[in-house]
N, C-alpha and C positions, 0 to 999 in steps of 0.2 A: 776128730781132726788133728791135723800135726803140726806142732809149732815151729818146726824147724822153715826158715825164711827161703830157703833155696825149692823147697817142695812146693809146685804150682796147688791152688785152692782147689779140693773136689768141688765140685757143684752137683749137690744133691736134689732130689726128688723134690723136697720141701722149697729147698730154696726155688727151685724152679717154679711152684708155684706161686709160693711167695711174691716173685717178680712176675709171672701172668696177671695175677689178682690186681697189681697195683695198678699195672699197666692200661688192663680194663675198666680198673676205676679212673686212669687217668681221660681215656679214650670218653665213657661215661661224661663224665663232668664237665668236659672239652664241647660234647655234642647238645648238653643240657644250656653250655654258656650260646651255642650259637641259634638252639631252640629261640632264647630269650631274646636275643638280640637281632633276629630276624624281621620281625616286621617294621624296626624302628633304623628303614634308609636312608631318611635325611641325615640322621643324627650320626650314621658311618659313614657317610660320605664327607660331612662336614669333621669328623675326624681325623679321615685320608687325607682329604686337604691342608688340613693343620699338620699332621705327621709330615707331609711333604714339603710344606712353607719352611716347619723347623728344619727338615733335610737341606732345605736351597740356605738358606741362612748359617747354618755351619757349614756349608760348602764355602761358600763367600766369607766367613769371617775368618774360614782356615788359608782361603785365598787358594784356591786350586786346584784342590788336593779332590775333584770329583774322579779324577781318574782311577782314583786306590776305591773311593766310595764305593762305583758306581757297579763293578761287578761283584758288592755283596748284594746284591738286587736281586742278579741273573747267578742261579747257581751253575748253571753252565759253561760262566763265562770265567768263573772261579775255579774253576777246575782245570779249564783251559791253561788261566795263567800260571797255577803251579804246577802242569806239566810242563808248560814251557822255562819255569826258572830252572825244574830239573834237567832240560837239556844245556843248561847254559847258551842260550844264543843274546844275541846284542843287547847291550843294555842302555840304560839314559844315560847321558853324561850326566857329571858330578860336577865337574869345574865348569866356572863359566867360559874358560877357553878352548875346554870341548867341543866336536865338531859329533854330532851323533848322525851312525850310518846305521840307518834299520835295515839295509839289505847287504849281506857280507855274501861277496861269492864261496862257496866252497868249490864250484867244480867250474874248471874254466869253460868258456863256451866252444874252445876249438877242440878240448879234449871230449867234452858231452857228444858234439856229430862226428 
């Protein structure tokens, strides 16, 4: 291999399987944890509950801020919003004497017909 900083890393045979192997032992161990913890539904449900109690309670003590939360849930919905911060369109106001318009015309209606 070359030390020079500017030359991208080969990725060799080895290494590649190097990172198959782990991967499958990750995969492995991921499916032996859900083996285990299969028959015991009360105890995951009463889990999910508590993971969401603590979810609504830092919602609440952050005071609002479910709106930033709430699409780490849906990854769909995350993808959405940083395609739309890449278009730049409307955004919240910042001051309290802002007036926020979520709908900006671009094309006037008499030039559209």
């Amino acid at each position: 291999m070359s030390t020079d900083p500017k030359q991208p890393m080969q990725i060799t045979d080895q290494m590649k399987s190097e990172i198959s192997n782990f991967h499958q032992q990750n995969i492995q161990r991921y499916q032996k944890f859900l083996d285990e913890v299969t028959p015991y539904a009360g105890y995951r449900w009463f889990g999910t509950i508590a993971l969401v109690i603590l979810f609504m309670i830092r919602i609440f003590t952050v005071k609002g801020f479910y709106i930033v939360t709430y699409p780490k849930f849906d990854p769909s919905l995350e993808l959405d919003i940083a395609e739309s911060e890449i278009e730049e369109g409307p955004s919240l106001p910042t001051k309290s004497d802002e007036e926020f318009r979520p709908f900006i015309r671009r094309l006037p209606e008499f030039k559209f017909w």
